[in-house]
C-alpha angles and dihedrals in degrees: 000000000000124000116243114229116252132194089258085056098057116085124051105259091224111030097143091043114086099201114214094021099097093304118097129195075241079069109055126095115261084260088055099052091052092051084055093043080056093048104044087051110173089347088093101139116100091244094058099047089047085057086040082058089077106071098033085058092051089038086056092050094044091045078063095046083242113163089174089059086041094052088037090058088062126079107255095266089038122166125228126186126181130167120254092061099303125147121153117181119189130025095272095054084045091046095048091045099052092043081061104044085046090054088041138034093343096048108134088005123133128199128222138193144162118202109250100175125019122182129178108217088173149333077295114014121088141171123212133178125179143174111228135108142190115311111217124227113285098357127117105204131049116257111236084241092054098050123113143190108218136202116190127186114208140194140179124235139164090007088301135107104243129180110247096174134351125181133173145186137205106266134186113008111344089058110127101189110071126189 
């Protein structure tokens, strides 16, 4: 069954944390560390919180409206999919896309997500996928028409967790396609 979003899941538990830059989870307050207990659910390995490090680093840029952190997030020849025709493929087309988006519909917007699925294909292949959705501005919960199932493909490189393709769909309600 899938677990319905509630206002405590909405916002990213660490958003001004970047995990794995210089902040560890050994560095985080006692209330911290229970929002990313929350968060991790049943991916409790090391292995599994450094992949999860992933989207809360692109959920904190996001929380800042901040296209160069989201870009950053993505391997250098990063893929990213949205519905509505979008497909953005390097970090400068990622970059561009989110500046405007920022300027434009998503601006003071933030983005949430809890893992629902984690697989390890390899030492540096992994497979996420998450339930969230936008968060619009000022609002506290996801409407049905903004939530999203996720799949993100992650590699490590450089010693570092990076985004190499990440795709959603609209999920629940607010899903427009029915089959």
């Amino acid at each position: 069954m899938e677990k319905r979003i509630t206002p405590a899941d909405q916002r990213c538990p660490v958003s001004h944390l970047v995990i794995g830059e210089g902040v560890t989870e050994m560095s985080t307050t006692t209330a911290q560390k229970k929002s990313l207990d929350a968060y991790y659910g049943p991916f409790t390995s090391e292995m599994e919180k450094e992949v999860l490090s992933v989207p809360l680093r692109l959920v904190g840029a996001w929380s800042h409206n901040d296209a160069d952190g989201v870009a950053d997030v993505f391997t250098e020849d990063g893929i990213l999919i949205l519905p509505g025709d979008v497909y953005k493929k390097g970090r400068d087309e990622i970059r561009s896309f989110m500046a405007a988006a920022y300027a434009g519909p998503f601006k003071g917007t933030g983005v949430t997500g809890n893992p629902v699925d984690l697989r390890i294909l390899s030492d540096d292949v992994a497979l996420i996928r998450t339930h969230g959705g936008i968060l619009a501005a000022g609002q506290a919960e996801i409407a049905p028409e903004l939530a999203v199932r996720s799949t993100w493909v992650t590699v490590k490189k450089d010693g570092q967790w990076q985004l190499a393709g990440y795709q959603n769909s609209p999920r629940g309600e607010g899903a427009t396609l029915r089959w």
